[in-house]
C-alpha atoms as an extended CHARMM CRD file, in Angstrom:
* protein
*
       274  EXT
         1         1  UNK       CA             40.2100000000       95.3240000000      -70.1670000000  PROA      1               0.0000000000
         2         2  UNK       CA             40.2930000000       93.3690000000      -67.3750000000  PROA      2               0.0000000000
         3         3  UNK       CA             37.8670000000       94.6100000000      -64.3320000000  PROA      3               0.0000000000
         4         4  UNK       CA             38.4630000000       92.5090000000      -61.2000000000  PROA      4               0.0000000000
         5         5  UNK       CA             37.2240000000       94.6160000000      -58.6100000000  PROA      5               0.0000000000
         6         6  UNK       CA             33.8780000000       94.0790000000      -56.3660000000  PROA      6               0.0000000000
         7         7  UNK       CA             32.6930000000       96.8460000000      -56.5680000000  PROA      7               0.0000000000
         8         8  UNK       CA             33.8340000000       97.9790000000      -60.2400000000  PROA      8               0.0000000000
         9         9  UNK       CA             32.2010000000       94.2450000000      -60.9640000000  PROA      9               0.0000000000
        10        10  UNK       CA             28.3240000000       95.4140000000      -59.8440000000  PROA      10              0.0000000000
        11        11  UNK       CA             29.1950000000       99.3580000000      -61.1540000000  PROA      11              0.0000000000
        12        12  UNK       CA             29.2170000000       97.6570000000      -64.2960000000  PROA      12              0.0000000000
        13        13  UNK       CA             26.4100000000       95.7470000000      -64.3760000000  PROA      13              0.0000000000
        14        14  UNK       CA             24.6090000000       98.5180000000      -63.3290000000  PROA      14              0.0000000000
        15        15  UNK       CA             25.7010000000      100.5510000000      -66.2160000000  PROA      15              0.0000000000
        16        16  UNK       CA             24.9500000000       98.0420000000      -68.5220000000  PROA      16              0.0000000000
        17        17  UNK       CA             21.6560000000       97.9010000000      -67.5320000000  PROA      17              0.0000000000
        18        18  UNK       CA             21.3510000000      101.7060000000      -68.1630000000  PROA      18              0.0000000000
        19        19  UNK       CA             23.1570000000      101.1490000000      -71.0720000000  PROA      19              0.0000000000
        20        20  UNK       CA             19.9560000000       98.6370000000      -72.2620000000  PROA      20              0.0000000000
        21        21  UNK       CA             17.5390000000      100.8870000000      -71.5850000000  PROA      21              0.0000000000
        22        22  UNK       CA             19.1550000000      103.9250000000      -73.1760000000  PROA      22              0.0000000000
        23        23  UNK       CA             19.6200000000      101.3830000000      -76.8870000000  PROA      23              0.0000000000
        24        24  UNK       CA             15.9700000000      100.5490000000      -76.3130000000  PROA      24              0.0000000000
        25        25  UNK       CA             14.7870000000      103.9200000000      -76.5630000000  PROA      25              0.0000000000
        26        26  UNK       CA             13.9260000000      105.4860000000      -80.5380000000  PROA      26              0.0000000000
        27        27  UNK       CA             15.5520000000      108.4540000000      -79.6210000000  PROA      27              0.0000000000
        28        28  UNK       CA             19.1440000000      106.7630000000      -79.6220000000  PROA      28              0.0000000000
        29        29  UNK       CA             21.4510000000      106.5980000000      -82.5760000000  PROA      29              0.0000000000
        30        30  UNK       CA             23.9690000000      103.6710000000      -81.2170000000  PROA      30              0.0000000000
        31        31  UNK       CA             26.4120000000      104.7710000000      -83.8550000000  PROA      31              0.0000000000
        32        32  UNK       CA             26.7650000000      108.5800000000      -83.0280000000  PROA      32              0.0000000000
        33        33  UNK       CA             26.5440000000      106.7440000000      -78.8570000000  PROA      33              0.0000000000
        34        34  UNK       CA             29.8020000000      104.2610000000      -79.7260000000  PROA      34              0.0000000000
        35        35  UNK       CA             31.2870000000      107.4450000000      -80.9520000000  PROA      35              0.0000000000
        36        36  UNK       CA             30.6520000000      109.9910000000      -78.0460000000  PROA      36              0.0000000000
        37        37  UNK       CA             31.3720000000      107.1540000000      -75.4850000000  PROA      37              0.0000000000
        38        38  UNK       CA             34.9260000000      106.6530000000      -76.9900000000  PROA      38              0.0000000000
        39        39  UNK       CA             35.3130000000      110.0900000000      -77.1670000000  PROA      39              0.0000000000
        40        40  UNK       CA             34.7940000000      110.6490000000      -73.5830000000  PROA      40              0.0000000000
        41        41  UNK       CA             37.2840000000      107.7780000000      -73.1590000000  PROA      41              0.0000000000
        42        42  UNK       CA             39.6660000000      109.2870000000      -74.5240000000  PROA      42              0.0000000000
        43        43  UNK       CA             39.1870000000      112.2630000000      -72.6410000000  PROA      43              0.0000000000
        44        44  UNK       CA             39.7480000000      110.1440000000      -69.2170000000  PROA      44              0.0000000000
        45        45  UNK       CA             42.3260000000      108.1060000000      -70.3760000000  PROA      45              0.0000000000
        46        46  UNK       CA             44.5270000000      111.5930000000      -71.5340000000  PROA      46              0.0000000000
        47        47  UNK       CA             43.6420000000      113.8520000000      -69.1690000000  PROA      47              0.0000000000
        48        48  UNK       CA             44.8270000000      112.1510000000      -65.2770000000  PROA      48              0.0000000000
        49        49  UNK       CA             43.5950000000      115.0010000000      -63.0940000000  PROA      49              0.0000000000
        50        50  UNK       CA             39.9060000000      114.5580000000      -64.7030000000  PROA      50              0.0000000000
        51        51  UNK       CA             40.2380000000      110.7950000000      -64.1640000000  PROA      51              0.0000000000
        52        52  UNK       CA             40.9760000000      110.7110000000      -60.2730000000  PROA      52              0.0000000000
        53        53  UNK       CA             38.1660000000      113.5740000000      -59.6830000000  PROA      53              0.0000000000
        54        54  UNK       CA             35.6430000000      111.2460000000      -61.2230000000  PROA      54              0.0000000000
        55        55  UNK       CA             36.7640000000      108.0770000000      -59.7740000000  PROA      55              0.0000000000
        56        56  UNK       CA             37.3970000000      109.3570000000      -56.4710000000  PROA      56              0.0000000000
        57        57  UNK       CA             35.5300000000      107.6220000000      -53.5350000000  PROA      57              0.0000000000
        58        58  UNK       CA             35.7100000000      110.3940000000      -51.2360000000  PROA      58              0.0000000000
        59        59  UNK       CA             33.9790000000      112.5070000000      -53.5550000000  PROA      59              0.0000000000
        60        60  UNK       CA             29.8020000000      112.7950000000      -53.6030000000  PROA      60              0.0000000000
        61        61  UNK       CA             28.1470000000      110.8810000000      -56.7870000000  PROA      61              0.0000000000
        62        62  UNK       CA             26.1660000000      113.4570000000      -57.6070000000  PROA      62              0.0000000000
        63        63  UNK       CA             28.8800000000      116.1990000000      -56.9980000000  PROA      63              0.0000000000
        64        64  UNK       CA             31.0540000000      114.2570000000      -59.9910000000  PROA      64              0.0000000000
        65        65  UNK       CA             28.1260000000      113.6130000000      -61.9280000000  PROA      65              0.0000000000
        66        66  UNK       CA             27.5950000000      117.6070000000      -62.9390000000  PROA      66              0.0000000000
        67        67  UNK       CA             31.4410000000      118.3070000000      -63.1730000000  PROA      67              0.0000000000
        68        68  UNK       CA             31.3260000000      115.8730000000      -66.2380000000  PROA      68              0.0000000000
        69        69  UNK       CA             28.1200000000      117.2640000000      -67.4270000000  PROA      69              0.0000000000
        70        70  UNK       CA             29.3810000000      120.9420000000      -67.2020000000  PROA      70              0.0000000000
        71        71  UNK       CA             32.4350000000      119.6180000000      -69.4190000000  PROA      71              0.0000000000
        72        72  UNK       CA             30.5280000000      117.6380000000      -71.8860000000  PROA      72              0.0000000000
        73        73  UNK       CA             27.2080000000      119.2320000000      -72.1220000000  PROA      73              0.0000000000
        74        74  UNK       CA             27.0320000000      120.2420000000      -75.6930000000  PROA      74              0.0000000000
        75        75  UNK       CA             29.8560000000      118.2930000000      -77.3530000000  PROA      75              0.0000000000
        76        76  UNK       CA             27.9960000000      114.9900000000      -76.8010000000  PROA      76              0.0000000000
        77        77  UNK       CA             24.5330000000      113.3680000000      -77.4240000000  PROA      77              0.0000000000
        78        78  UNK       CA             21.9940000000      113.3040000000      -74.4320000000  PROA      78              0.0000000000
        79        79  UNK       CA             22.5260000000      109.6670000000      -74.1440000000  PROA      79              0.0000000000
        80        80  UNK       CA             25.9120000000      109.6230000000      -74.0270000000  PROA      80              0.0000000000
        81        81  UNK       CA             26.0140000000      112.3270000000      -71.4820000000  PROA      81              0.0000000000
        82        82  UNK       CA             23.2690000000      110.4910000000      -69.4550000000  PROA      82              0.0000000000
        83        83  UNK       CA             25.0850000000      107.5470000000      -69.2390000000  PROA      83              0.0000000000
        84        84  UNK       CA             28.6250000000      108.7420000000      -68.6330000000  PROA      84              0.0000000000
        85        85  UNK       CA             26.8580000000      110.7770000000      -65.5950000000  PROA      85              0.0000000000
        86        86  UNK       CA             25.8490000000      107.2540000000      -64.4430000000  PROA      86              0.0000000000
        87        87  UNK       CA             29.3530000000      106.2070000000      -65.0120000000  PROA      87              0.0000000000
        88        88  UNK       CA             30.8030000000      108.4750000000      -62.4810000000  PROA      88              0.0000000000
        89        89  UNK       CA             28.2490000000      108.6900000000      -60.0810000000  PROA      89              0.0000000000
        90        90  UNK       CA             28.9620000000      105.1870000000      -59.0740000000  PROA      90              0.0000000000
        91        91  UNK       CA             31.9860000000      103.9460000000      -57.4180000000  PROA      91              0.0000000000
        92        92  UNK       CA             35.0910000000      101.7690000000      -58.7660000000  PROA      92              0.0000000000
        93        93  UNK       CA             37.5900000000       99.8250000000      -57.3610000000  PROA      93              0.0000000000
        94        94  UNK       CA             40.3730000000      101.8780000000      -59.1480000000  PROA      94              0.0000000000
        95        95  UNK       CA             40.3800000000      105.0240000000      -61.1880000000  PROA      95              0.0000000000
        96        96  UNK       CA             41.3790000000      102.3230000000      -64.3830000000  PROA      96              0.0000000000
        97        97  UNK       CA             38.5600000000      100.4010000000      -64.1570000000  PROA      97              0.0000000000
        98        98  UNK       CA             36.1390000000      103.4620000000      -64.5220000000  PROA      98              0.0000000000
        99        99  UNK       CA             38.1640000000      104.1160000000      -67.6800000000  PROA      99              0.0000000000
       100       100  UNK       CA             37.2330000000      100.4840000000      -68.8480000000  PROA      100             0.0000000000
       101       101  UNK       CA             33.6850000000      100.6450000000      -67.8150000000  PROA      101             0.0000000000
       102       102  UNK       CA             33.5470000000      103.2020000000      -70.1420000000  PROA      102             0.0000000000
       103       103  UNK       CA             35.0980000000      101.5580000000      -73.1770000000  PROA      103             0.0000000000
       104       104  UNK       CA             32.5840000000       98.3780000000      -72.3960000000  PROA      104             0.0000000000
       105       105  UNK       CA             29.8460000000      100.9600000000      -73.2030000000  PROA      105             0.0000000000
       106       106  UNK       CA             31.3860000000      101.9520000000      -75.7610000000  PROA      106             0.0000000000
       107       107  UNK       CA             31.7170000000       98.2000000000      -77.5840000000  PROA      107             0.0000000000
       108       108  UNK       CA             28.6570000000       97.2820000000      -76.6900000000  PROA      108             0.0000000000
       109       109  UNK       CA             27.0630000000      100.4650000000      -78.4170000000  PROA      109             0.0000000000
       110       110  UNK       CA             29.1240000000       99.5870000000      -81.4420000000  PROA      110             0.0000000000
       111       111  UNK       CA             27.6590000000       95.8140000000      -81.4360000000  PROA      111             0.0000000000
       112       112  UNK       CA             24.2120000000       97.3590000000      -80.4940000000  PROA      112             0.0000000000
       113       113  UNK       CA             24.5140000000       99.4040000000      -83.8370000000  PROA      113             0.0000000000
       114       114  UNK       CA             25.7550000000       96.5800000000      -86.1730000000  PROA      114             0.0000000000
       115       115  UNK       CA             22.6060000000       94.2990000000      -84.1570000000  PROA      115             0.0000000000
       116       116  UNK       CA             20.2540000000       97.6170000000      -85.6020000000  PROA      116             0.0000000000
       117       117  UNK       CA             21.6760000000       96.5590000000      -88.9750000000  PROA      117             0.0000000000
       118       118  UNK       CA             21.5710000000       93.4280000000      -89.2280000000  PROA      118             0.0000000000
       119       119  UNK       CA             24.8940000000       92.1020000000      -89.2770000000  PROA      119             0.0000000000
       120       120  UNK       CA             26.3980000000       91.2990000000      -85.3770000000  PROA      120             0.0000000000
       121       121  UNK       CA             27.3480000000       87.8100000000      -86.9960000000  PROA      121             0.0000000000
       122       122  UNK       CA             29.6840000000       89.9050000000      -89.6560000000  PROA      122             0.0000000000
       123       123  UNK       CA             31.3550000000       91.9120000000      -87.3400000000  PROA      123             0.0000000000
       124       124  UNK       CA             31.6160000000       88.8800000000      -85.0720000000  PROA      124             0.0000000000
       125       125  UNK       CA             33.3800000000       87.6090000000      -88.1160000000  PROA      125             0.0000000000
       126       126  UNK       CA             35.1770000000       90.1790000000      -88.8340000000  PROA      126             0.0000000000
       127       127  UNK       CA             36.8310000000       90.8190000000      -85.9490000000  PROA      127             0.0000000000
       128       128  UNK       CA             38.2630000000       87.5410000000      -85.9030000000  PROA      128             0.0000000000
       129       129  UNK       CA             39.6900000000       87.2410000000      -89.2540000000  PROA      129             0.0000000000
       130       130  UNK       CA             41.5160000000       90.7440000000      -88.8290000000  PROA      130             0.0000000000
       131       131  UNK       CA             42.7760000000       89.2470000000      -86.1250000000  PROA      131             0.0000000000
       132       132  UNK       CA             44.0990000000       86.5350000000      -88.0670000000  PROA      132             0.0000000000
       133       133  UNK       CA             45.0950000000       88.8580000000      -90.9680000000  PROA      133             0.0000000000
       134       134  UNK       CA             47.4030000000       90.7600000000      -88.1340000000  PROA      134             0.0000000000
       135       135  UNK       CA             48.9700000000       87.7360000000      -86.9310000000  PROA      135             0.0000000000
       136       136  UNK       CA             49.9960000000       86.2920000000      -90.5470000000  PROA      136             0.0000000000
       137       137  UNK       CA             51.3620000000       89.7910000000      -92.0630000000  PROA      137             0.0000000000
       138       138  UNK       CA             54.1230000000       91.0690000000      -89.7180000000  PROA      138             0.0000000000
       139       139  UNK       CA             54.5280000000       94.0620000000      -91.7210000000  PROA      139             0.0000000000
       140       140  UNK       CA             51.1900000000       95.1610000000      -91.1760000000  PROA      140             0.0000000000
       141       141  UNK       CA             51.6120000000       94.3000000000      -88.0060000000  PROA      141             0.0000000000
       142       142  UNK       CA             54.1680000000       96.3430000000      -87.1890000000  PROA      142             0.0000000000
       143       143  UNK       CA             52.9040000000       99.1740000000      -88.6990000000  PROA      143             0.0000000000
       144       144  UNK       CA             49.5540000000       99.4240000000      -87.0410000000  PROA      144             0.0000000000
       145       145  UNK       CA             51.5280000000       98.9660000000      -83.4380000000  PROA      145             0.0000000000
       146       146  UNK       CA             54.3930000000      101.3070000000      -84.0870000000  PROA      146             0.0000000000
       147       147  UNK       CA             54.6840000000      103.8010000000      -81.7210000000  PROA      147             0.0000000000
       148       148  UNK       CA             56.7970000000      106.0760000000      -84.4450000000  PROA      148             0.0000000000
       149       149  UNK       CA             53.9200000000      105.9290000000      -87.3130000000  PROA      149             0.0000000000
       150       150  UNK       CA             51.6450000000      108.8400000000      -86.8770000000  PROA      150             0.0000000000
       151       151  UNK       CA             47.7680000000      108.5210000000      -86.0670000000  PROA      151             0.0000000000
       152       152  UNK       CA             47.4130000000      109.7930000000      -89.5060000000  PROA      152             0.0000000000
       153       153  UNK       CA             48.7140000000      107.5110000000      -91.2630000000  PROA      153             0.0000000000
       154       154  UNK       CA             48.0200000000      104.1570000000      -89.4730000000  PROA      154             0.0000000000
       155       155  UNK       CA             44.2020000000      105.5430000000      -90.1790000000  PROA      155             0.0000000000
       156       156  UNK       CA             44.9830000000      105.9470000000      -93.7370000000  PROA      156             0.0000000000
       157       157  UNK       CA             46.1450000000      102.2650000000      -93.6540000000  PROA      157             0.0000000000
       158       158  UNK       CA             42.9840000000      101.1310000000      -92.0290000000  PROA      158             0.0000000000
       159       159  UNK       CA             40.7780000000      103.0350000000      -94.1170000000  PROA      159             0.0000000000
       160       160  UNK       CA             42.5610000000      101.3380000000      -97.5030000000  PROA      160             0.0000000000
       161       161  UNK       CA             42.2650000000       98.4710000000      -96.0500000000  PROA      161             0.0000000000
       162       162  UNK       CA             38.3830000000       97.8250000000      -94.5330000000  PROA      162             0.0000000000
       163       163  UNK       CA             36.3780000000      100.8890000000      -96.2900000000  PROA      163             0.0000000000
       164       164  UNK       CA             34.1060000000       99.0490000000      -98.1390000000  PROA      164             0.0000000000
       165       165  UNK       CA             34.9660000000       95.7930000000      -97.3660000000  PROA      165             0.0000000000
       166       166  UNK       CA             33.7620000000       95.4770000000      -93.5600000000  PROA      166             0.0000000000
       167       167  UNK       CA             30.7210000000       97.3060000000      -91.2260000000  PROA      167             0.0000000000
       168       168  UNK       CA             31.4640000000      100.5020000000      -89.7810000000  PROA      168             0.0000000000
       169       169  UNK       CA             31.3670000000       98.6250000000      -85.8340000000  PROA      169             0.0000000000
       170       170  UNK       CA             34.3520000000       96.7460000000      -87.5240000000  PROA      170             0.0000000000
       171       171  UNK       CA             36.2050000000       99.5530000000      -88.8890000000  PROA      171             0.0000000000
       172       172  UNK       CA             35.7220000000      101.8410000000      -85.7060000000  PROA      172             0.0000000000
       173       173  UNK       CA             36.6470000000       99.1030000000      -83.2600000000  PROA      173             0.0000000000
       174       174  UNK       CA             39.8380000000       97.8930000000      -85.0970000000  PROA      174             0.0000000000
       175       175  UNK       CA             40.4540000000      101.5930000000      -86.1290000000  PROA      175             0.0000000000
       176       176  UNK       CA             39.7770000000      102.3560000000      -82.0650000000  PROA      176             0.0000000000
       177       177  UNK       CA             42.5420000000       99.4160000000      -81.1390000000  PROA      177             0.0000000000
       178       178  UNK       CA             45.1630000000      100.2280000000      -83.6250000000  PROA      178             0.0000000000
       179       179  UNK       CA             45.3710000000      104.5560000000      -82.8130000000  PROA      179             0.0000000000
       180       180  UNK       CA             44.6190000000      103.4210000000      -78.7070000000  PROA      180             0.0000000000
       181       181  UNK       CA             45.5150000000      100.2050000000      -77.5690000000  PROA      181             0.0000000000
       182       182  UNK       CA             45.3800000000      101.0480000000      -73.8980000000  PROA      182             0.0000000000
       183       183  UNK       CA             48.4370000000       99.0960000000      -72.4200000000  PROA      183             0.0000000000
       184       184  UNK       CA             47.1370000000       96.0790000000      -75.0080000000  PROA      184             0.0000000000
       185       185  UNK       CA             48.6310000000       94.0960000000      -77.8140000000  PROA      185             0.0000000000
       186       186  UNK       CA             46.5380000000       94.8400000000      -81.1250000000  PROA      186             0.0000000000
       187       187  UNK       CA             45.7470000000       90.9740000000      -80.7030000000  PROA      187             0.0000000000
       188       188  UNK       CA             44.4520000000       90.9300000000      -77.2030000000  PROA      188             0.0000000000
       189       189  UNK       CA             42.2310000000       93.7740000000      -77.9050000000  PROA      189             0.0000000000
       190       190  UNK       CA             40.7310000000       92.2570000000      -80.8130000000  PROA      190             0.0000000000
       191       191  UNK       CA             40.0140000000       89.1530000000      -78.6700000000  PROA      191             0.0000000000
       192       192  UNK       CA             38.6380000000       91.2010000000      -75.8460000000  PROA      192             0.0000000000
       193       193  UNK       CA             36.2240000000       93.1920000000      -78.0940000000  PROA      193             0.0000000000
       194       194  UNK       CA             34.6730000000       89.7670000000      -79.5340000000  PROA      194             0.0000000000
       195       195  UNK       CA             34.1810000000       88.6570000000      -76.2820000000  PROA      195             0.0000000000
       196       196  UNK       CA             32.2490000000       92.0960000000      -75.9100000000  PROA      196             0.0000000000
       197       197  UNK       CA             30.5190000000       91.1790000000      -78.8630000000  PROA      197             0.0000000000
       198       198  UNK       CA             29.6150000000       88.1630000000      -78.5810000000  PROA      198             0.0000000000
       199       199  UNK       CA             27.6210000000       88.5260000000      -75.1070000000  PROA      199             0.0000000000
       200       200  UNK       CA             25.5170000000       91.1660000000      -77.2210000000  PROA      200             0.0000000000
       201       201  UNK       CA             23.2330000000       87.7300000000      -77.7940000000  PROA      201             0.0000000000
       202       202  UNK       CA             24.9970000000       86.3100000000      -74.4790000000  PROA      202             0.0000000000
       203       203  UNK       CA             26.7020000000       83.6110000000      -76.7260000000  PROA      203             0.0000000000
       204       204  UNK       CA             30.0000000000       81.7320000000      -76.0380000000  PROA      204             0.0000000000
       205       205  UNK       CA             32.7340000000       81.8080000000      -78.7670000000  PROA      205             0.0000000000
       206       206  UNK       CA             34.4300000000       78.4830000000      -79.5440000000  PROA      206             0.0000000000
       207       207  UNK       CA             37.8590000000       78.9980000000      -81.6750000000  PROA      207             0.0000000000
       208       208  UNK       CA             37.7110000000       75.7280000000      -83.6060000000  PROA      208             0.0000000000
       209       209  UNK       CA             40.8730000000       74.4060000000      -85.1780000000  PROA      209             0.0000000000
       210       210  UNK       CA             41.0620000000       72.0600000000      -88.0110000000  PROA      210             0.0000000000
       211       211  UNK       CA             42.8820000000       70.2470000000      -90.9100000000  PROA      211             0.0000000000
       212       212  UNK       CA             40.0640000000       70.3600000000      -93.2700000000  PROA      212             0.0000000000
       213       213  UNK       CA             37.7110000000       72.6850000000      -94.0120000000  PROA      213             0.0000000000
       214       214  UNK       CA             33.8540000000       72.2140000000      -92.0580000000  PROA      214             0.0000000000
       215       215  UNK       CA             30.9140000000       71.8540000000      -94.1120000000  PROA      215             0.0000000000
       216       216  UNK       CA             28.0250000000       74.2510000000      -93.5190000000  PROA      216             0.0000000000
       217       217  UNK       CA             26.4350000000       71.2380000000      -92.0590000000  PROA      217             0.0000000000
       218       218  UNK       CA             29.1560000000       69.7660000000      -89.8250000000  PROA      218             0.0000000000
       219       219  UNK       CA             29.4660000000       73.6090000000      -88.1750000000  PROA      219             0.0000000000
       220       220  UNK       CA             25.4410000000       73.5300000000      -87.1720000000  PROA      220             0.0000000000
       221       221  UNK       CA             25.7690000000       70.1040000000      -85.8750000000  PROA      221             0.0000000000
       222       222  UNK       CA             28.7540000000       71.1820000000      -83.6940000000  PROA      222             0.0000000000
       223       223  UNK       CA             27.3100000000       74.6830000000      -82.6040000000  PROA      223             0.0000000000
       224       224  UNK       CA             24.1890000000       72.7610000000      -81.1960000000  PROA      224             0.0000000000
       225       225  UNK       CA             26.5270000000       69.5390000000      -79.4210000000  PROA      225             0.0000000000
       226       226  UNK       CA             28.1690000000       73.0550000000      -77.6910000000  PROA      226             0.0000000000
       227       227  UNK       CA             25.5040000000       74.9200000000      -76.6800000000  PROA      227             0.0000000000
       228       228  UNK       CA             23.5730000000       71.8450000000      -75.3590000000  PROA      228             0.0000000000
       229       229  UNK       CA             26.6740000000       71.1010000000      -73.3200000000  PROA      229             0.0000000000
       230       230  UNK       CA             27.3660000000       74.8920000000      -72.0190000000  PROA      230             0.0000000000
       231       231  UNK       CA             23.8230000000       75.9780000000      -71.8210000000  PROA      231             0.0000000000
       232       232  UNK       CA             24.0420000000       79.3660000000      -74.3010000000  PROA      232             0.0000000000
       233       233  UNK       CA             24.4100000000       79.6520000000      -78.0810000000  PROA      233             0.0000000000
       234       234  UNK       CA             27.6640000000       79.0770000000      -78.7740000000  PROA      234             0.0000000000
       235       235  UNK       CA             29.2530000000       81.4340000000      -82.2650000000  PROA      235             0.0000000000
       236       236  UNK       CA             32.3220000000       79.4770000000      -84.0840000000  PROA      236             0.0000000000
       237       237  UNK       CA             35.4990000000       81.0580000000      -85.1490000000  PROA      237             0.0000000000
       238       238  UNK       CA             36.7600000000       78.5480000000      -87.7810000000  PROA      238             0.0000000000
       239       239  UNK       CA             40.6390000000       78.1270000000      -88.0380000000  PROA      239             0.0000000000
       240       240  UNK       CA             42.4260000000       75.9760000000      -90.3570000000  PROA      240             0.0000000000
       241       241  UNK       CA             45.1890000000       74.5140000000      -88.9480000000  PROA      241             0.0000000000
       242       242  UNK       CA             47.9330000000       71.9290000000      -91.1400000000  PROA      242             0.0000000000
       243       243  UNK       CA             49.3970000000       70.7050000000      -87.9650000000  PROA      243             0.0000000000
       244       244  UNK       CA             46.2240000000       69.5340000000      -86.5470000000  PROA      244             0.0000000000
       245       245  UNK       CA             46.6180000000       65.5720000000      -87.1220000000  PROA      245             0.0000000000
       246       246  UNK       CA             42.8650000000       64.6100000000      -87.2770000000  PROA      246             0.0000000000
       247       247  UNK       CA             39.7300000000       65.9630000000      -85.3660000000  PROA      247             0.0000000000
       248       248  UNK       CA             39.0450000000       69.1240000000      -83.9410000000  PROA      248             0.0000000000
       249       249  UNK       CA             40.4960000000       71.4700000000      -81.4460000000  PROA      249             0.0000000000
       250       250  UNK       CA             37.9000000000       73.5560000000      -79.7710000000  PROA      250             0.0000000000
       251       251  UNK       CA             38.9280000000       76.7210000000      -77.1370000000  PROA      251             0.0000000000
       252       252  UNK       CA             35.9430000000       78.0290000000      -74.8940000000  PROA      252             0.0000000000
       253       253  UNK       CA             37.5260000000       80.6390000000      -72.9050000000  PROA      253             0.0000000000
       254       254  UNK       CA             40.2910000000       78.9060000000      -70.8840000000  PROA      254             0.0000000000
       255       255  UNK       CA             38.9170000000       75.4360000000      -71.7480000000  PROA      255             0.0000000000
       256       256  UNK       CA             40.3380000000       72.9330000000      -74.5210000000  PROA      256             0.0000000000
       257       257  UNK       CA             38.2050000000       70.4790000000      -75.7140000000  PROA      257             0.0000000000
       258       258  UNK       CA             40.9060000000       68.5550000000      -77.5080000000  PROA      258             0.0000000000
       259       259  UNK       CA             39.8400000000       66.2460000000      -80.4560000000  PROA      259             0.0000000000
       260       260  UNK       CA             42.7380000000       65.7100000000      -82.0530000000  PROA      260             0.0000000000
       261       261  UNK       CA             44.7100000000       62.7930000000      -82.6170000000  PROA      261             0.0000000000
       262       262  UNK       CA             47.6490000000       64.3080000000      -81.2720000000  PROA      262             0.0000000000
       263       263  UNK       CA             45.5170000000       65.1250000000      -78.2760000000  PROA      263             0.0000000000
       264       264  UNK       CA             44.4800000000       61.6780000000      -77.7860000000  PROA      264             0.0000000000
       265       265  UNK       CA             47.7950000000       60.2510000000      -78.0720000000  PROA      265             0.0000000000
       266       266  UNK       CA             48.7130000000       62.9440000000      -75.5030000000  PROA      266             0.0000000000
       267       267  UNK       CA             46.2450000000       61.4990000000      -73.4110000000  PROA      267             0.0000000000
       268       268  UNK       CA             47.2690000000       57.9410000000      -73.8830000000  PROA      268             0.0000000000
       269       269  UNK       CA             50.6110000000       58.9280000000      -73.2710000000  PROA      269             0.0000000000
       270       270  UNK       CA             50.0240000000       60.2980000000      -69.7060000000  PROA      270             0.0000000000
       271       271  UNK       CA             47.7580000000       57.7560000000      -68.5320000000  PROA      271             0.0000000000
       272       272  UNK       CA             50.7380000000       55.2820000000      -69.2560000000  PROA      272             0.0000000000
       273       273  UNK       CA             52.8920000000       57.5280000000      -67.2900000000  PROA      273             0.0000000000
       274       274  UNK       CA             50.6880000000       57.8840000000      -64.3270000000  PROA      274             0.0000000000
């Protein structure tokens, strides 16, 4: 989700901030509030008419407020009822980026829940190596982003693969992706919920590349060099990589820090040409 808008920009925050207070109370369950909140998602995304009467700017707050609370009372929790009320009382840019407001609730309540368990560093984790367990198995691949194969059955695949073997966040967030990828490669997602993630502890996320594999001791070292240079905690997703010559490759966002020896040749090579 990308949300671009002004005024979607602050809406957000805003929510967020409700969405804080809401996890902070000991009468929310941030499990049963991931679930609602993607439930209601759903709802938006499927159902067009309900989407522009909740986005639309012309319409009072407070007036679209108790049209969603007249449809949901009952079939959600309190909380997530509360905060989805918050949701469309505020205004948005476009009737899309309400819809992805809501699914940055919904993440965060996920990540919220696996914090509550101890384990935000495993589904951190997680997340990335499915990713990079979709990218090397084509098959897989194509099964979890066929638009033929039944919801059904990609869940059955899902649930044979991670039951067990990952946290619930993890299996409801990839599950979440693979049945309703929103306009989004399975890969893309996956990226875009770490990011989510991630700024649960408001840390950056490095993908390091390298030949050999990092001792535990060589990854602390590195985390603290990057988060003395960027100013946050900084989590590593470690990828081996045979065509790296020498070094390390490190992606922050948009920015490579390149290591390599390749990369320095690359250098070399353009300063000669310039």
């Amino acid at each position: 989700m990308t949300i671009t808008g002004a005024v979607s920009r602050a809406s957000l925050a805003e929510v967020r901030e409700r969405l804080e207070e809401v996890l902070g109370s000991s009468s929310a369950d941030p499990a049963r509030l991931g679930e609602d909140l993607f439930a209601v998602l759903r709802l938006i995304d499927r159902e067009h008419g309900l989407r522009r009467a909740v986005s639309d700017p012309a319409r009072d707050g407070a007036e679209k407020a108790r049209l969603v609370e007249s449809l949901l009372e009952g079939k959600v929790s309190p909380a997530a009822l509360g905060l989805v009320a918050d949701v469309v009382r505020l205004r948005w840019s476009k009737p899309s980026e309400l819809a992805d407001g809501l699914e940055v609730l919904a993440v965060t309540a996920e990540a919220a829940r696996a914090e509550a368990e101890g384990r935000l560093d495993d589904l951190e984790d997680e997340l990335f190596r499915f990713t990079r367990v979709v990218e090397g198995e084509p098959r897989l691949r194509a099964a979890l982003t066929s638009p033929s194969l039944p919801e059904e059955r990609k869940a059955g695949l899902l649930d044979a693969l991670l039951d067990g073997k990952v946290t619930a966040a993890t299996k409801t967030l990839v599950t979440e992706l693979a049945l309703r990828p929103r306009g989004r490669s399975l890969e893309a997602g996956l990226a875009e919920f770490g990011k989510l993630v991630a700024q649960r502890r408001q840390r950056l996320v490095a993908l390091v590349r390298t030949r050999v594999e990092l001792t535990e001791t060589q990854q602390t070292r590195l985390a603290a060099v990057l988060a003395a240079a960027y100013g946050h905690d900084v989590h590593l997703n470690i990828e081996l990589d045979p065509d790296t010559v020498g070094g390390l490759s490190i992606q922050i966002g948009d920015e490579v820090i390149d290591g390599t020896i390749a990369g320095r040749l690359d250098d070399v090579r353009r300063r000669l040409a310039g």
